[in-house]
C-alpha positions as CSV (number, residue, x, y, z in Angstrom):
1,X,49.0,291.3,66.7
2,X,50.6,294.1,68.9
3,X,48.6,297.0,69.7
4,X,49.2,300.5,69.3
5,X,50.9,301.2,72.9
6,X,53.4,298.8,71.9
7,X,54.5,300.4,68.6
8,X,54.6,304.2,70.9
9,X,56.2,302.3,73.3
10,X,59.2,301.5,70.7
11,X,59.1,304.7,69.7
12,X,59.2,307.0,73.1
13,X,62.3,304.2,74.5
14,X,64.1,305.3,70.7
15,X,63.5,309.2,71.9
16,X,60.8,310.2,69.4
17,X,58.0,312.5,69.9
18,X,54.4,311.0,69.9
19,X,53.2,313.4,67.3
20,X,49.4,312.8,65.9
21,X,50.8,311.4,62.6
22,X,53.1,309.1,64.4
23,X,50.2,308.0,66.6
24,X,48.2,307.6,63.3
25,X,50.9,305.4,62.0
26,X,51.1,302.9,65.2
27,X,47.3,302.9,65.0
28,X,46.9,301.8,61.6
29,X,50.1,299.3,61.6
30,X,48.6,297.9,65.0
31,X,45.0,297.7,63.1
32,X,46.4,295.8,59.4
33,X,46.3,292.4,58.8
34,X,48.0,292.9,55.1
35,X,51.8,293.3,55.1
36,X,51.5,297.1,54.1
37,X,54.1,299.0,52.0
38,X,55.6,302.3,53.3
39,X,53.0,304.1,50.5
40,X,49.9,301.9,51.6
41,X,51.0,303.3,55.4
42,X,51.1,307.0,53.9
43,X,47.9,306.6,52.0
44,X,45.9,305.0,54.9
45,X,47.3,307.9,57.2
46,X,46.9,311.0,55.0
47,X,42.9,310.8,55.1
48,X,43.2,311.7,58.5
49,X,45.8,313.6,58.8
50,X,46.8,315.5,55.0
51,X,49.7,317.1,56.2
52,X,52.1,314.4,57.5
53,X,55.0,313.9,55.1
54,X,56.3,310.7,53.3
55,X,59.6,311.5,55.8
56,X,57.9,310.8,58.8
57,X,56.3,307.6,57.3
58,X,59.6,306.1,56.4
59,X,61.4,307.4,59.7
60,X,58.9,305.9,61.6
61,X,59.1,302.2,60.0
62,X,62.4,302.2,59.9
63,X,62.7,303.2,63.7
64,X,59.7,300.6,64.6
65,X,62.1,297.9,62.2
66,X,65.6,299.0,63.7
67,X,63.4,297.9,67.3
68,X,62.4,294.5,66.0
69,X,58.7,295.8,66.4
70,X,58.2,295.6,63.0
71,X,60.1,293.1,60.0
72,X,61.2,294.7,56.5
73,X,59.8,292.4,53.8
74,X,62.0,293.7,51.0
75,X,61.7,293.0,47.0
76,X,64.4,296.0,46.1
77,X,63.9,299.7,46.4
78,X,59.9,299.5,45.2
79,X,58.7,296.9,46.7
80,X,59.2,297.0,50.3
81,X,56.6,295.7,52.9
82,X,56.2,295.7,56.1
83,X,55.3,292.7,58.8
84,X,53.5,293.8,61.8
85,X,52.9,290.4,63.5
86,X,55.4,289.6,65.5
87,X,53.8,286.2,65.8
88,X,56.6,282.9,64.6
89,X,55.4,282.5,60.9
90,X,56.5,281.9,57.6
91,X,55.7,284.4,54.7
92,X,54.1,283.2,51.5
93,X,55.8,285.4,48.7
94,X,54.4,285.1,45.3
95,X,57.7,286.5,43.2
96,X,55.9,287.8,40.5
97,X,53.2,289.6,42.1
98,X,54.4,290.4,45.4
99,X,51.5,288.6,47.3
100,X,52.5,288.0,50.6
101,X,50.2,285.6,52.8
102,X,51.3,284.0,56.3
103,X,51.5,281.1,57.0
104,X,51.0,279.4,61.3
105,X,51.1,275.8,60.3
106,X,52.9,273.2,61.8
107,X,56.5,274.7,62.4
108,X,58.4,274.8,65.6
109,X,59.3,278.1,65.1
110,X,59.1,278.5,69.1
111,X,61.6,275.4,69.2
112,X,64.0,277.2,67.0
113,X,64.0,280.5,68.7
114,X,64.5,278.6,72.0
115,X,67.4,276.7,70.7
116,X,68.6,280.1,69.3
117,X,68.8,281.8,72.5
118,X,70.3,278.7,74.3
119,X,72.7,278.1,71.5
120,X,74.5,281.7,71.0
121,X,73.2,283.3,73.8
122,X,71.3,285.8,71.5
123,X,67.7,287.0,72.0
124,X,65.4,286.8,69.4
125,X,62.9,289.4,68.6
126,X,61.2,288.2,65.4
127,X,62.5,285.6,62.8
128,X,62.3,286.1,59.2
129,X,61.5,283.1,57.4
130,X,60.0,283.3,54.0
131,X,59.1,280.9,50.9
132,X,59.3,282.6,47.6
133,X,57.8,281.2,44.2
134,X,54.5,282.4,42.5
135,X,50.8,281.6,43.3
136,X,48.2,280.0,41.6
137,X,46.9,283.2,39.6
138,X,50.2,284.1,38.6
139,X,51.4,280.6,37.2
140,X,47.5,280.6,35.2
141,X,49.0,284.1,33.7
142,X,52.0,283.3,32.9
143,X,51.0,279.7,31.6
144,X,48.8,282.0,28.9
145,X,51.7,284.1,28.4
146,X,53.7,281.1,27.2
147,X,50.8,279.4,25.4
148,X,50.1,282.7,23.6
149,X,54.0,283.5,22.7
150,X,54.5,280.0,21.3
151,X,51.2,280.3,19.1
152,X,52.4,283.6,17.4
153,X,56.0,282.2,16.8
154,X,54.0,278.9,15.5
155,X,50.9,279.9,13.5
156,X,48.3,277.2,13.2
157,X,47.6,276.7,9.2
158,X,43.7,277.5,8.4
159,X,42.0,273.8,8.3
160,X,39.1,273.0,5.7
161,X,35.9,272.2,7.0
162,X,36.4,268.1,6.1
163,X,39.8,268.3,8.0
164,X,37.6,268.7,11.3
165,X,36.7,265.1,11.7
166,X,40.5,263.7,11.0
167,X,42.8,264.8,13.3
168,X,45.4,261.8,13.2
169,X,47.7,264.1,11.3
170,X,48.2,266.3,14.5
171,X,51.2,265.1,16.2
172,X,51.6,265.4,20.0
173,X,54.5,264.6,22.1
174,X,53.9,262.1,24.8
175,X,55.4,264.5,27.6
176,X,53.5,267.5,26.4
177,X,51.2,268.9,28.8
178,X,47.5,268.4,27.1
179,X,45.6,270.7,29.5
180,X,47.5,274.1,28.1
């Protein structure tokens, strides 16, 4: 993880003014190990410092991400986070809740930034590599989701008390999933 001097480092080389509220901002993005949104920056930073506005939040991430000291992590307008390790790592995004985990396995990330910079003559700051699809609480919801739509669109008749024992007039399909 950088450190704080690195992030007013960027920003003094871009021509900005180490304010309080900036420093606050390097501070806490220096300190996270989440992948913070520009609101979860303001939040953190207002209890210290009430008066800083959203404006200096957002021109301050987007001049730390316009340096390659930070990486945008963007869903649309409302769901942008931020990446503050400038580690080689994959991100984890679950689509549906906007989860984002890292991951430092086994990938030659290193490898592929040196081949980078040999191939095209291009330095490489930070690499964005993500894997989207949904983790394991959001597939459990949405696998409740489907099992409660489908049993309002197919009611299950009321059974008499002797039907209980017989159930050989249930029909199941042999590909159907049996643990819904």
């Amino acid at each position: 993880m950088p450190n704080e001097e690195v992030f007013l480092n960027g920003l003094r080389q871009a021509g900005m003014r180490i304010t309080a509220q900036r420093r606050a901002i390097c501070a806490y993005l220096a300190a996270t190990t989440s992948h913070p949104t520009p609101y979860d920056v303001y939040q953190a930073v207002t209890d210290s410092h009430p008066g800083i506005s959203r404006a200096t939040v957002y021109n301050t991430l987007n001049t730390l991400q316009q340096l390659g000291l930070i990486v945008e992590i963007s869903f649309g307008s409302e769901h942008t986070h931020y990446d503050t390790d400038p580690e080689p790592h994959i991100n984890i995004i679950c689509l549906r809740c906007h989860t984002i985990q890292d991951y430092y396995g086994d990938v030659s990330l290193d490898r592929l930034y040196e081949d980078v910079q040999h191939s095209f003559d291009f330095q490489p700051v930070a690499a964005k590599i993500d894997i989207v699809g949904f983790c394991p609480s959001c597939r459990a919801q949405r696998r409740a989701e489907i099992v409660a739509q489908w049993s309002e669109r197919h009611p299950t008749p009321a059974r008499r008390p002797d039907d209980a024992a017989d159930s050989s007039h249930f029909i199941t399909h042999p590909h159907e999933d049996q643990s819904l």
